[in-house]
mmCIF file as Biopython writes it, N, C-alpha, C and O atoms, coordinates in Angstrom:
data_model
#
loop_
_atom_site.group_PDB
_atom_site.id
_atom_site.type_symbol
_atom_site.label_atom_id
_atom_site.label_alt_id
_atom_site.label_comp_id
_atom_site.label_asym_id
_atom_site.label_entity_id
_atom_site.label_seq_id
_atom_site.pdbx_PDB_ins_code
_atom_site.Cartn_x
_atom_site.Cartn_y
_atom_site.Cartn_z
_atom_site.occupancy
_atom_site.B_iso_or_equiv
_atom_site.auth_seq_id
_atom_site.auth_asym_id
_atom_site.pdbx_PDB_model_num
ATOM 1   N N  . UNK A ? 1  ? 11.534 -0.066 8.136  1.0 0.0 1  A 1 
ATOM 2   C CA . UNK A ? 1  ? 10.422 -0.101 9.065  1.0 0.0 1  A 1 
ATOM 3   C C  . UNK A ? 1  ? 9.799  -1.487 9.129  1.0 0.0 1  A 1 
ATOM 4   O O  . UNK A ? 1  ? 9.841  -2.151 10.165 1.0 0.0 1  A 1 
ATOM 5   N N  . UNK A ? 2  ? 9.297  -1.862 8.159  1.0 0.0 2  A 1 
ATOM 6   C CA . UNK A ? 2  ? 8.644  -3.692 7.580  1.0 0.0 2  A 1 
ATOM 7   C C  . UNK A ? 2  ? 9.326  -4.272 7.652  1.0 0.0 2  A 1 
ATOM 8   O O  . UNK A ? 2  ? 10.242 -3.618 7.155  1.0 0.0 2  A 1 
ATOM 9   N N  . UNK A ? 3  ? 9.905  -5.591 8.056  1.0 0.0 3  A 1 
ATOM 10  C CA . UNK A ? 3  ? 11.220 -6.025 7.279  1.0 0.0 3  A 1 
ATOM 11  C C  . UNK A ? 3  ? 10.938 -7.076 6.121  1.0 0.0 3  A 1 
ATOM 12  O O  . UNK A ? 3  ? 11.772 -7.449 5.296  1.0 0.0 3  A 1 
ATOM 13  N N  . UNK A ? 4  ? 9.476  -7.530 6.214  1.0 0.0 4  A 1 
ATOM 14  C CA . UNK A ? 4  ? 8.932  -8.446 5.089  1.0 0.0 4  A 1 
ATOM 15  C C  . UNK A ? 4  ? 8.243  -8.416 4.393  1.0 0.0 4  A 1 
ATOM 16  O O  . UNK A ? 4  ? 7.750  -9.384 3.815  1.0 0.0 4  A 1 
ATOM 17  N N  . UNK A ? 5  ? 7.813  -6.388 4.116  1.0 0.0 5  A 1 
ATOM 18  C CA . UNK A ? 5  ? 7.321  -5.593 2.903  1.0 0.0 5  A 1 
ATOM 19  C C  . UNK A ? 5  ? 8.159  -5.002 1.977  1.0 0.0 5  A 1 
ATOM 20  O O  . UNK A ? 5  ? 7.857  -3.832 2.214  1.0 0.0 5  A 1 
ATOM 21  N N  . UNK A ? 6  ? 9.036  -4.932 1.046  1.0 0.0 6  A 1 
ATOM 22  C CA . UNK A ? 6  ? 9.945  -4.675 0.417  1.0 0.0 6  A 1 
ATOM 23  C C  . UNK A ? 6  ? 9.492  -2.959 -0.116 1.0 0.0 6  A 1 
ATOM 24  O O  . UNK A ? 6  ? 9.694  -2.576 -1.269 1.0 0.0 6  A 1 
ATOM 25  N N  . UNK A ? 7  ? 8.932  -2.177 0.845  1.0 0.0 7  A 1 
ATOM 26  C CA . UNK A ? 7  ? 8.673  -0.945 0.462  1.0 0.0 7  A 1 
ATOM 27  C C  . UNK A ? 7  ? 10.553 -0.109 0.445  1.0 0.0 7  A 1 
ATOM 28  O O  . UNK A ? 7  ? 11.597 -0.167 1.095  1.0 0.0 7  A 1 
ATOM 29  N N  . UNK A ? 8  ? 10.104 0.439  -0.494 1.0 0.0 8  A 1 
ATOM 30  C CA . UNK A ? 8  ? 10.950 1.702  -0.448 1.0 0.0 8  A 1 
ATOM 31  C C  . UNK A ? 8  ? 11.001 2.856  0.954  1.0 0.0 8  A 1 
ATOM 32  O O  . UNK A ? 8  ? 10.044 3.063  1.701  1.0 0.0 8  A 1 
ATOM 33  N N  . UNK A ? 9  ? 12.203 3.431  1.049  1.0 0.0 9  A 1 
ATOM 34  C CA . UNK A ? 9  ? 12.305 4.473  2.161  1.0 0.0 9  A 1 
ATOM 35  C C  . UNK A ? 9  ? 11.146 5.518  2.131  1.0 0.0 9  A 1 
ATOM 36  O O  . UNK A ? 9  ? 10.250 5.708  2.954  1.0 0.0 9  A 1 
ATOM 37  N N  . UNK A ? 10 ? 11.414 6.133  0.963  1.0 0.0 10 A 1 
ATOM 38  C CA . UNK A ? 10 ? 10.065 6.875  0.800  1.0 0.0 10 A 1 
ATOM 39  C C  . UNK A ? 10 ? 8.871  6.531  1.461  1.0 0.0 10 A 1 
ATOM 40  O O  . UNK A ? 10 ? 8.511  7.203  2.428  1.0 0.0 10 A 1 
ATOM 41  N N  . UNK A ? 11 ? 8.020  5.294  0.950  1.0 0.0 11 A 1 
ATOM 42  C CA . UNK A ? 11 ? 7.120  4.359  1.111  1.0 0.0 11 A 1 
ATOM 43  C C  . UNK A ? 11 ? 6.991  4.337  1.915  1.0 0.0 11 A 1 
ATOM 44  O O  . UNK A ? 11 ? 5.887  4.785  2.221  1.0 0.0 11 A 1 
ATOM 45  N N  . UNK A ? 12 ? 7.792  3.883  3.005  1.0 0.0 12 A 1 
ATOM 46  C CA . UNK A ? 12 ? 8.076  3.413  4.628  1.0 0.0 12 A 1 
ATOM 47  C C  . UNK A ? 12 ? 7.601  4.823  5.151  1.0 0.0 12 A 1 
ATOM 48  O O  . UNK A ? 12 ? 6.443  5.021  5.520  1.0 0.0 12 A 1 
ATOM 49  N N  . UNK A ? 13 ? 8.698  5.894  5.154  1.0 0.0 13 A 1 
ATOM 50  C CA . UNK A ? 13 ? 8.145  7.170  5.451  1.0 0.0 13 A 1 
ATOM 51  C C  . UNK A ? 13 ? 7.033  7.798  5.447  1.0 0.0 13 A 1 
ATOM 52  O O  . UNK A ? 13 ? 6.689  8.459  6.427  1.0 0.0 13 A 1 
ATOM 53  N N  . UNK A ? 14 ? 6.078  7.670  4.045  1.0 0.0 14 A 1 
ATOM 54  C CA . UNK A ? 14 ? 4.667  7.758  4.207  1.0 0.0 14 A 1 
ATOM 55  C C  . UNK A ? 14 ? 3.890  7.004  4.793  1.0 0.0 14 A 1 
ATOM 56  O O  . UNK A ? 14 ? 3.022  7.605  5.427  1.0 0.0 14 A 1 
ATOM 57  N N  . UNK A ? 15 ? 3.843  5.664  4.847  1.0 0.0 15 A 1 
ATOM 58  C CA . UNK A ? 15 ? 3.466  5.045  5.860  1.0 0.0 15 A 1 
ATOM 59  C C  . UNK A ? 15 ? 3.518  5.285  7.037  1.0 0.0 15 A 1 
ATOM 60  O O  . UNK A ? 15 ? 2.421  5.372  7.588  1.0 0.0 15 A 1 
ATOM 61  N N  . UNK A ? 16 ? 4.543  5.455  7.754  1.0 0.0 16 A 1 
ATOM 62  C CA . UNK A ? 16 ? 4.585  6.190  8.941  1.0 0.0 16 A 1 
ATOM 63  C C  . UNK A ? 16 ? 3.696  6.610  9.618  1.0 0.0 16 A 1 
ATOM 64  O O  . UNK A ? 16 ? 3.090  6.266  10.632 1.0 0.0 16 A 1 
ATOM 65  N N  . UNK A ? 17 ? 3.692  7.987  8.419  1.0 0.0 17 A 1 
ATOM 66  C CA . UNK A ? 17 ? 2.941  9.033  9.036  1.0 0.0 17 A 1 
ATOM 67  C C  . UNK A ? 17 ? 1.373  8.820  8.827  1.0 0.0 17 A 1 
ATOM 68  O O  . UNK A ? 17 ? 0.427  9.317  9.437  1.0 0.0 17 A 1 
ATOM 69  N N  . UNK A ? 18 ? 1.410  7.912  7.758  1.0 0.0 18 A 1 
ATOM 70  C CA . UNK A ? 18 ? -0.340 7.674  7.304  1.0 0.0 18 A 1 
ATOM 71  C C  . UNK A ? 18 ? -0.265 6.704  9.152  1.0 0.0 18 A 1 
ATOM 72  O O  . UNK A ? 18 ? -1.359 6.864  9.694  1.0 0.0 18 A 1 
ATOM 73  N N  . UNK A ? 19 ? 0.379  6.141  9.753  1.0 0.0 19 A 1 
ATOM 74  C CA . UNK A ? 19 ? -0.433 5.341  10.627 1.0 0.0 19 A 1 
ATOM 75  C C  . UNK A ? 19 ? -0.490 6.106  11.883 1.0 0.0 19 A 1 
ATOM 76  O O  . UNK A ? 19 ? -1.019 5.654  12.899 1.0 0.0 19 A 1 
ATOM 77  N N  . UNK A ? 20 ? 0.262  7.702  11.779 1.0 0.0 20 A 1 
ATOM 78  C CA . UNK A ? 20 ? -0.055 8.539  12.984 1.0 0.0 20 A 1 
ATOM 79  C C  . UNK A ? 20 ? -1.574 9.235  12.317 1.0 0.0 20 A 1 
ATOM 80  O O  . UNK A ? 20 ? -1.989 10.324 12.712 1.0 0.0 20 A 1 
ATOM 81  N N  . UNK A ? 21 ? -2.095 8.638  11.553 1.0 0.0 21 A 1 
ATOM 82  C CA . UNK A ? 21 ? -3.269 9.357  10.996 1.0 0.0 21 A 1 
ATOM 83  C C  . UNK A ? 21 ? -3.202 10.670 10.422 1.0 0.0 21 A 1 
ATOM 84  O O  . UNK A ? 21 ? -4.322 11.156 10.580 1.0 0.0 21 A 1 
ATOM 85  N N  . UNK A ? 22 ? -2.436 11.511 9.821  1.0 0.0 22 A 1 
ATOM 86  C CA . UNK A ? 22 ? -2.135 12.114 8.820  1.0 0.0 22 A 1 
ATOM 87  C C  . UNK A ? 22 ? -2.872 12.054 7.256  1.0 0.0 22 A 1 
ATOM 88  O O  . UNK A ? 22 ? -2.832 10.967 6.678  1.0 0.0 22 A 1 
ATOM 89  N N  . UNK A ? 23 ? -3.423 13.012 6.696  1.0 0.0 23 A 1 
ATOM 90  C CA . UNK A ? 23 ? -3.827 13.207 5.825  1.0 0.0 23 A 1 
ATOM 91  C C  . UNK A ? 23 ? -2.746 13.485 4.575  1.0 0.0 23 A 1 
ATOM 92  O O  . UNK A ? 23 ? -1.622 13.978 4.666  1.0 0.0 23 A 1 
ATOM 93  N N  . UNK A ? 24 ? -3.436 13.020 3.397  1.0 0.0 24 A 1 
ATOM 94  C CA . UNK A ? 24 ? -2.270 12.940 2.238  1.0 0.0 24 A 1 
ATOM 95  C C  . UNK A ? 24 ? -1.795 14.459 2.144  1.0 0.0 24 A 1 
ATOM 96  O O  . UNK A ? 24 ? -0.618 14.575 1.801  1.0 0.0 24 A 1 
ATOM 97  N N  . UNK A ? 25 ? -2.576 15.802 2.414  1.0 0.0 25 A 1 
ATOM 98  C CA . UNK A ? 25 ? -1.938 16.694 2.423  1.0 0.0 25 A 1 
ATOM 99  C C  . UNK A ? 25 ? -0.960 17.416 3.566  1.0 0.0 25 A 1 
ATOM 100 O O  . UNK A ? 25 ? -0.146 18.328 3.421  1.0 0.0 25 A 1 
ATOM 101 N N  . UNK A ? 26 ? -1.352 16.654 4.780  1.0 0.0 26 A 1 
ATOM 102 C CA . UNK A ? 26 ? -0.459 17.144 5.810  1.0 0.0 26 A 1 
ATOM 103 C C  . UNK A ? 26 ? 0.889  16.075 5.909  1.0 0.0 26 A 1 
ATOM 104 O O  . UNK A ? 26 ? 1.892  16.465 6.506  1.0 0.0 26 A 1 
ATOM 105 N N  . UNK A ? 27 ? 0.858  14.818 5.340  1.0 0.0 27 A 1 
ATOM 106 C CA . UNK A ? 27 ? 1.994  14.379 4.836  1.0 0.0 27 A 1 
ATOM 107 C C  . UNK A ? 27 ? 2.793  14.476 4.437  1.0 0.0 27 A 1 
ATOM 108 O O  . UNK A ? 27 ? 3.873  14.021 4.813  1.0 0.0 27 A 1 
ATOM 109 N N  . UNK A ? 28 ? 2.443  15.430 3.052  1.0 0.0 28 A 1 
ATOM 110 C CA . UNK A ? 28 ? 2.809  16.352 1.910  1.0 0.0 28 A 1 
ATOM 111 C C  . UNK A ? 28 ? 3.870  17.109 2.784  1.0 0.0 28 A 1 
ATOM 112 O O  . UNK A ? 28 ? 5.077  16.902 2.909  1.0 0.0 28 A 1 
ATOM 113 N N  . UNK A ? 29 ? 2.999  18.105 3.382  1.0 0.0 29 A 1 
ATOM 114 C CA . UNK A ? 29 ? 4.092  19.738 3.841  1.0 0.0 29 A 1 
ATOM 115 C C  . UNK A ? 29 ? 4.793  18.872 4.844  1.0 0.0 29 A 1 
ATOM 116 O O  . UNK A ? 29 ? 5.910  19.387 4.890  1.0 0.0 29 A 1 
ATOM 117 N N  . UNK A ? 30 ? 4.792  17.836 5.693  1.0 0.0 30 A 1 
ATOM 118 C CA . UNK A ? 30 ? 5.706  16.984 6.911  1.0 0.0 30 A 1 
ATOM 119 C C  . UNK A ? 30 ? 6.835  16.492 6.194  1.0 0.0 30 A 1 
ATOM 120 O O  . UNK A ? 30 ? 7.904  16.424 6.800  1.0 0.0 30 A 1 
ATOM 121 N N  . UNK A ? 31 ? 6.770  16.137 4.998  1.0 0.0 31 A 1 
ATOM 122 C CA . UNK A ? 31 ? 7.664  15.737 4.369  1.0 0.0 31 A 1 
ATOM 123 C C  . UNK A ? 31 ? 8.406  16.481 2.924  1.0 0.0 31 A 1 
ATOM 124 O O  . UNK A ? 31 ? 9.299  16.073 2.181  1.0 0.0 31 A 1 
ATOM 125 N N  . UNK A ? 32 ? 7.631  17.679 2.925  1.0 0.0 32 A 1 
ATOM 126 C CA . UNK A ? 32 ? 8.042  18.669 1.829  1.0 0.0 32 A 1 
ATOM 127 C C  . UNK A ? 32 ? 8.083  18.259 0.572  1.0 0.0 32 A 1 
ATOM 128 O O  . UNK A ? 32 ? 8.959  18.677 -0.185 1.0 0.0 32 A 1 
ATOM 129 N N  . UNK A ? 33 ? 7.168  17.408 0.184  1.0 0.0 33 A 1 
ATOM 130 C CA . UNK A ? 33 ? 6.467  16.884 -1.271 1.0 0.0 33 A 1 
ATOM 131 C C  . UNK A ? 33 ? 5.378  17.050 -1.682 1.0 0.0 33 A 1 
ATOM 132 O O  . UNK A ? 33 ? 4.757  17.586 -0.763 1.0 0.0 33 A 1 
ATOM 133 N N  . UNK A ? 34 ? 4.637  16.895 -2.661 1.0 0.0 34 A 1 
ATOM 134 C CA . UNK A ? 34 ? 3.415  17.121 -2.970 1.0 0.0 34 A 1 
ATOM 135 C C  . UNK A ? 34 ? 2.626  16.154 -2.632 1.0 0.0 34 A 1 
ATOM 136 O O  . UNK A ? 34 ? 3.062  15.030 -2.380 1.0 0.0 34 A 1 
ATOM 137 N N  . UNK A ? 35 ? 1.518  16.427 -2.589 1.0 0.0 35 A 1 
ATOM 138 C CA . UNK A ? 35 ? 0.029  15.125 -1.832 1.0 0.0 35 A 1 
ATOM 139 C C  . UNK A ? 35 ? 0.156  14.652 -3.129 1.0 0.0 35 A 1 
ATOM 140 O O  . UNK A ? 35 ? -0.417 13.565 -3.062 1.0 0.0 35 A 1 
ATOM 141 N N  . UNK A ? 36 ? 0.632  14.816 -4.508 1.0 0.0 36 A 1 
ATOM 142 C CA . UNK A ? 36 ? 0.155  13.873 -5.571 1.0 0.0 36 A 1 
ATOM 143 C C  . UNK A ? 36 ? 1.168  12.399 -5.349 1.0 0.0 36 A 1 
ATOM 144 O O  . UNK A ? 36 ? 0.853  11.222 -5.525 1.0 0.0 36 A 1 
ATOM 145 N N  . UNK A ? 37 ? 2.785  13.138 -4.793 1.0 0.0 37 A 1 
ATOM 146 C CA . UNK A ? 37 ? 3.483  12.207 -4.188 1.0 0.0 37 A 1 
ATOM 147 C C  . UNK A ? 37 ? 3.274  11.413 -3.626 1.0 0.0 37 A 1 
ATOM 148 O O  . UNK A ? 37 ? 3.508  10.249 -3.951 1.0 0.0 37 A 1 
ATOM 149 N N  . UNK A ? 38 ? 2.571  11.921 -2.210 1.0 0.0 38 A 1 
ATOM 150 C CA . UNK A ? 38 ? 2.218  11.224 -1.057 1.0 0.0 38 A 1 
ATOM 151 C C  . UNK A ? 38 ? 0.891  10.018 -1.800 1.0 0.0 38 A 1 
ATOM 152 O O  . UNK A ? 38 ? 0.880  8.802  -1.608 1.0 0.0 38 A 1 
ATOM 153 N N  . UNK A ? 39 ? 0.019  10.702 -2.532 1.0 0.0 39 A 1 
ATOM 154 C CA . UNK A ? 39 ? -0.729 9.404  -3.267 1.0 0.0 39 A 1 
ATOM 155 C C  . UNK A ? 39 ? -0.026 8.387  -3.977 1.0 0.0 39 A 1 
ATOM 156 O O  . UNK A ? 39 ? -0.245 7.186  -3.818 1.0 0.0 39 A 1 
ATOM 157 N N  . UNK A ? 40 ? 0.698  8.797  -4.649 1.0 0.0 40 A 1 
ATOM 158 C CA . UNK A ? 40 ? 1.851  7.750  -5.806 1.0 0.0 40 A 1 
ATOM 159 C C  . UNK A ? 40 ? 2.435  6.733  -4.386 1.0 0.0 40 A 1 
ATOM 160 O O  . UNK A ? 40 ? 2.552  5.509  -4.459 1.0 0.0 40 A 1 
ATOM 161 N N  . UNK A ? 41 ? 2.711  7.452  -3.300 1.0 0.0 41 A 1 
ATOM 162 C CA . UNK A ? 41 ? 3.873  5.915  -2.134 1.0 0.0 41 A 1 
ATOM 163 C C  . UNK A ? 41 ? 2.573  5.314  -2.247 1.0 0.0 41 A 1 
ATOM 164 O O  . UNK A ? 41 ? 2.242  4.444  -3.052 1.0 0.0 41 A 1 
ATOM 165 N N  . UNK A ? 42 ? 1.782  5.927  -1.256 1.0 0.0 42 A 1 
ATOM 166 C CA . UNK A ? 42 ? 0.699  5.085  -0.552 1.0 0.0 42 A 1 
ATOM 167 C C  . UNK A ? 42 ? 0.007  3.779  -1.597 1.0 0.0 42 A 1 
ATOM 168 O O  . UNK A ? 42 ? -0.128 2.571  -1.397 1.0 0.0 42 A 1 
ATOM 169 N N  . UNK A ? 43 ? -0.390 4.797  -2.942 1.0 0.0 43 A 1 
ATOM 170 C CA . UNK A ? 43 ? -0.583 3.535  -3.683 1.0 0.0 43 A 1 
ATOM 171 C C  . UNK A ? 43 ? -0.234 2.715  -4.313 1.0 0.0 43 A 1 
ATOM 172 O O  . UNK A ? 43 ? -0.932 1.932  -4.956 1.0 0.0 43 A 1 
ATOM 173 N N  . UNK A ? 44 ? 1.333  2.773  -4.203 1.0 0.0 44 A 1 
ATOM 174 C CA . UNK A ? 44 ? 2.772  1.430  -4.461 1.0 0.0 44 A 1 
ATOM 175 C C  . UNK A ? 44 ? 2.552  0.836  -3.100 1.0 0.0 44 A 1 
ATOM 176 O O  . UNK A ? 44 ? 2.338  -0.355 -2.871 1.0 0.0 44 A 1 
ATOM 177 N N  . UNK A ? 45 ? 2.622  1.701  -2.325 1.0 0.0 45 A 1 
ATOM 178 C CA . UNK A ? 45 ? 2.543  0.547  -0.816 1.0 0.0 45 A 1 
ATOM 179 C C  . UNK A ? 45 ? 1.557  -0.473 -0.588 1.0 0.0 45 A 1 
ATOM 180 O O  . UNK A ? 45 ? 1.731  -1.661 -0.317 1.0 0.0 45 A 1 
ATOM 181 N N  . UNK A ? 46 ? 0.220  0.346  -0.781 1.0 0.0 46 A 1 
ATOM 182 C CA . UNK A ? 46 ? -1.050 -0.397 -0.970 1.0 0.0 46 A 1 
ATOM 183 C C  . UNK A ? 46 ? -0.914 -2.311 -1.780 1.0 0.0 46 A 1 
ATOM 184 O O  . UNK A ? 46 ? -1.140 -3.403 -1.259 1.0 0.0 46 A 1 
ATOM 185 N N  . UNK A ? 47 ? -0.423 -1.911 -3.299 1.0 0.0 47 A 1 
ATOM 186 C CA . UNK A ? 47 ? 0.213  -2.850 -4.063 1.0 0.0 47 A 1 
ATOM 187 C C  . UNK A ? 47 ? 0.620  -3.641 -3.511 1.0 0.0 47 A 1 
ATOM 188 O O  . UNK A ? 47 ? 0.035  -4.703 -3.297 1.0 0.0 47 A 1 
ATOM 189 N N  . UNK A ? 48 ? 1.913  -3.302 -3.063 1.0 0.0 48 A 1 
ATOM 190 C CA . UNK A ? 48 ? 3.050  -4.007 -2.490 1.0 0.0 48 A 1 
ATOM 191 C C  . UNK A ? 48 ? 2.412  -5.191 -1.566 1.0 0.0 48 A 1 
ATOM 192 O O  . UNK A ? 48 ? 2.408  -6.402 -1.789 1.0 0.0 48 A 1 
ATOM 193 N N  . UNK A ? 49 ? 1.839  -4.424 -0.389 1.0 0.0 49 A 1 
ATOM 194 C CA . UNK A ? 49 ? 0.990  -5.000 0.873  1.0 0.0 49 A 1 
ATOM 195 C C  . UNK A ? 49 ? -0.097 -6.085 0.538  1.0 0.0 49 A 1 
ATOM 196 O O  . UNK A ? 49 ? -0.266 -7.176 1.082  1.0 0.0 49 A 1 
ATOM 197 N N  . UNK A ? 50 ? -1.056 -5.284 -0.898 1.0 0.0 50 A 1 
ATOM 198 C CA . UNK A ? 50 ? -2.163 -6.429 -1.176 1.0 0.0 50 A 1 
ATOM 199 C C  . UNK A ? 50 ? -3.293 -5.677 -0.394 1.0 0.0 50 A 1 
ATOM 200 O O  . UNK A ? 50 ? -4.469 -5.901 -0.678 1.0 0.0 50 A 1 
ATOM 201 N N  . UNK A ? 51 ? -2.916 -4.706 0.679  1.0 0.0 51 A 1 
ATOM 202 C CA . UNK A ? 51 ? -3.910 -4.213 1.278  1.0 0.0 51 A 1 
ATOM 203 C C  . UNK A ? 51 ? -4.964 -3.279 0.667  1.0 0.0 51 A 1 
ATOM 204 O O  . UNK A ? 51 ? -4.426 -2.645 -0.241 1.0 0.0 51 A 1 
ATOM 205 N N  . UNK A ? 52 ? -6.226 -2.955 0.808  1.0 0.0 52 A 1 
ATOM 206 C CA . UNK A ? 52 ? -7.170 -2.664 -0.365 1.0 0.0 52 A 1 
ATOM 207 C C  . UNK A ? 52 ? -7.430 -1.031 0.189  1.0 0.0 52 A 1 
ATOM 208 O O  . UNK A ? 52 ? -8.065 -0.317 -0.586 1.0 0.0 52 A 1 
ATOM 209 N N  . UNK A ? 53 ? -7.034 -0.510 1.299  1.0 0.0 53 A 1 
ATOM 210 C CA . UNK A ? 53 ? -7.126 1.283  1.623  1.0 0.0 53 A 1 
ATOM 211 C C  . UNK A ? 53 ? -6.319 1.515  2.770  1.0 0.0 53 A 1 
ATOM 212 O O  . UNK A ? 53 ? -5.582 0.693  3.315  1.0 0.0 53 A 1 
ATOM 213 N N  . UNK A ? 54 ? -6.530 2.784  3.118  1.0 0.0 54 A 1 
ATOM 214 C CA . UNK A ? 54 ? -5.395 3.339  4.364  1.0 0.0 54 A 1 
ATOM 215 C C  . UNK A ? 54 ? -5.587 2.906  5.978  1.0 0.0 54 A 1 
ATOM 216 O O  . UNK A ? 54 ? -4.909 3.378  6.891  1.0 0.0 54 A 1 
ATOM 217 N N  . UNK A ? 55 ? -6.413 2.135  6.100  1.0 0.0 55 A 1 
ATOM 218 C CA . UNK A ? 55 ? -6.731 1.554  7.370  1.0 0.0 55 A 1 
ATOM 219 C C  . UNK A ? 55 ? -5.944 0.040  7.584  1.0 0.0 55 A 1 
ATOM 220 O O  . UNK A ? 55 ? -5.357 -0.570 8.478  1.0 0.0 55 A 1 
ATOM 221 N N  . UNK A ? 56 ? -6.286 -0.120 6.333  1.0 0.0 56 A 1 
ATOM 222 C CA . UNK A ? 56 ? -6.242 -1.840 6.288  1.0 0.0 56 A 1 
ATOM 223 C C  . UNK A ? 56 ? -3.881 -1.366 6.256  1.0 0.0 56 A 1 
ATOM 224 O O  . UNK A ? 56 ? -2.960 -1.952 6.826  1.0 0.0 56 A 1 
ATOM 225 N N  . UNK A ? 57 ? -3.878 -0.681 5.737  1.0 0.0 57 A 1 
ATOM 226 C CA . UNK A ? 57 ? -2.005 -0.479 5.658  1.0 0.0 57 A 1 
ATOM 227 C C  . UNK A ? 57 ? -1.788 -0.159 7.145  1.0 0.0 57 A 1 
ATOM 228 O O  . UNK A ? 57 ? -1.067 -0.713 7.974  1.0 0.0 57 A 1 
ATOM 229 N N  . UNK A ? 58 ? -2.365 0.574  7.215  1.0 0.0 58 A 1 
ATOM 230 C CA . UNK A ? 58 ? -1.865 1.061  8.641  1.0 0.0 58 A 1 
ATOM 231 C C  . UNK A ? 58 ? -2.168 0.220  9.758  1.0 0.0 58 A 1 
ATOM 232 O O  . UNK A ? 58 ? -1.835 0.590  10.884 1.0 0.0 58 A 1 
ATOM 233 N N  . UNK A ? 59 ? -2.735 -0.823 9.589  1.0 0.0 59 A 1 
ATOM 234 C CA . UNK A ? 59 ? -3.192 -1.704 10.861 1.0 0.0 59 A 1 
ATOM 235 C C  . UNK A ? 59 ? -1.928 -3.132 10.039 1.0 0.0 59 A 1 
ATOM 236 O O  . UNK A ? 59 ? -1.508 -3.934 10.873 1.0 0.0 59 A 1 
ATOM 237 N N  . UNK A ? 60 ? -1.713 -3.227 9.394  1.0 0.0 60 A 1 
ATOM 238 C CA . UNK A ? 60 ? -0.891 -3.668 8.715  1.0 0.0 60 A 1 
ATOM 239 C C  . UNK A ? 60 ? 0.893  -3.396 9.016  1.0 0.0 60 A 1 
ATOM 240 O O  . UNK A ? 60 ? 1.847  -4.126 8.745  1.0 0.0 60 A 1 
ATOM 241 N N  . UNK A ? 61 ? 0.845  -2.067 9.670  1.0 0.0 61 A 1 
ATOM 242 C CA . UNK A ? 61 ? 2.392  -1.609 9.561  1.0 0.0 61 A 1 
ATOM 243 C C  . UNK A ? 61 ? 2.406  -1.638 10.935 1.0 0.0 61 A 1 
ATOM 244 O O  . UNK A ? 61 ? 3.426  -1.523 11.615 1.0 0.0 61 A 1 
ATOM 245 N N  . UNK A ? 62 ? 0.725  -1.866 11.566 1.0 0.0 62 A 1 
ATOM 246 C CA . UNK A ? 62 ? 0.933  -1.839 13.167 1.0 0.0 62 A 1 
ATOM 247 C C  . UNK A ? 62 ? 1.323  -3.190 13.675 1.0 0.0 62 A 1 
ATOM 248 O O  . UNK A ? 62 ? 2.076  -3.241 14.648 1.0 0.0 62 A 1 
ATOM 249 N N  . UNK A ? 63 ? 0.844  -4.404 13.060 1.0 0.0 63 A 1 
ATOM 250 C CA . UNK A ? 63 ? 0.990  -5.488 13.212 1.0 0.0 63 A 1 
ATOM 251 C C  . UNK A ? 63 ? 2.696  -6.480 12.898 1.0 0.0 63 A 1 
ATOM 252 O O  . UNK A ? 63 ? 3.237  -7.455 13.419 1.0 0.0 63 A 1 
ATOM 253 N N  . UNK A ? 64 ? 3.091  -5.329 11.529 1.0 0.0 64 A 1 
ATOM 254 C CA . UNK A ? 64 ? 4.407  -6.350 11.345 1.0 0.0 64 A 1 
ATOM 255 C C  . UNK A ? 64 ? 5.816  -5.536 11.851 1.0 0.0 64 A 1 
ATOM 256 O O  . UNK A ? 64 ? 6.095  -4.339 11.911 1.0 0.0 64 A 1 
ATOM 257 N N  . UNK A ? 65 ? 6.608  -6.851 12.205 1.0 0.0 65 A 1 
ATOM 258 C CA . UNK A ? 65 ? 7.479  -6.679 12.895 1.0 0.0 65 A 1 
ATOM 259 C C  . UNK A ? 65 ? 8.653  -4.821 12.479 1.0 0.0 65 A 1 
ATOM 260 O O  . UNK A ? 65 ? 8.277  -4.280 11.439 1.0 0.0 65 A 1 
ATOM 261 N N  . UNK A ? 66 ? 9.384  -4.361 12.938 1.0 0.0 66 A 1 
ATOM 262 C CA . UNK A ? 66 ? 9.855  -3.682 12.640 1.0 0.0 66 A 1 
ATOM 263 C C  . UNK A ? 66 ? 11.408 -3.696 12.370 1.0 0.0 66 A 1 
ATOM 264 O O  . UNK A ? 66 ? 11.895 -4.594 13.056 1.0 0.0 66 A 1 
ATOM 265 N N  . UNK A ? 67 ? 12.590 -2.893 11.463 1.0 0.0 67 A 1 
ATOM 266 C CA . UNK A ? 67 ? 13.585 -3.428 11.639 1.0 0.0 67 A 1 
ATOM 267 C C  . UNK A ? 67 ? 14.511 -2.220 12.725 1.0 0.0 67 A 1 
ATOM 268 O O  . UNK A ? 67 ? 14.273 -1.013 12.775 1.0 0.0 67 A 1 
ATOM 269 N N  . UNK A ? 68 ? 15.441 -2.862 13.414 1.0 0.0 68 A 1 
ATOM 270 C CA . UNK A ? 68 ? 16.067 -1.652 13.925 1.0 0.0 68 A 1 
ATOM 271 C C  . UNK A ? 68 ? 16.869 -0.338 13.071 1.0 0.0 68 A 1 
ATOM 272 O O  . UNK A ? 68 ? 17.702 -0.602 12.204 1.0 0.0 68 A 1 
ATOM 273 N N  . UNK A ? 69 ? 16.545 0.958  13.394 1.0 0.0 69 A 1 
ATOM 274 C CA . UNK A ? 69 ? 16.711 1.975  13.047 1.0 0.0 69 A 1 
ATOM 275 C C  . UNK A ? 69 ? 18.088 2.478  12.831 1.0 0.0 69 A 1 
ATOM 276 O O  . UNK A ? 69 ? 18.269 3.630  12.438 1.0 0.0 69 A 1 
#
């Protein structure tokens, strides 16, 4: 999805959906994992990014380039 955030697939995947505005528990059942999951990407992604909450990532994943699918 990033091509110059070195997130994991997973990662990428929750991201995703965190930037269709999705909640960590409706993430959860969209992706058939637990919200403790969906907390564990988001807050490796967070890391990763440097970004400090779920706005600042998601305006973040809106801004950088994407790779083809």
């Amino acid at each position: 999805m990033v091509s110059d955030i070195p997130l994991t697939p997973a990662e990428q995947r929750v991201s995703a959906l965190l930037l269709q505005g999705l909640s960590n528990r409706a993430i959860a059942e969209r992706l058939v994992i637990s919200h403790r999951t969906v907390e564990c990407h988001i807050s490796r992604a967070l890391a990763k990014t440097g970004c400090v909450n779920r706005l600042e990532l998601a305006l973040r994943m809106l801004t950088m380039p994407s790779t083809p699918a």
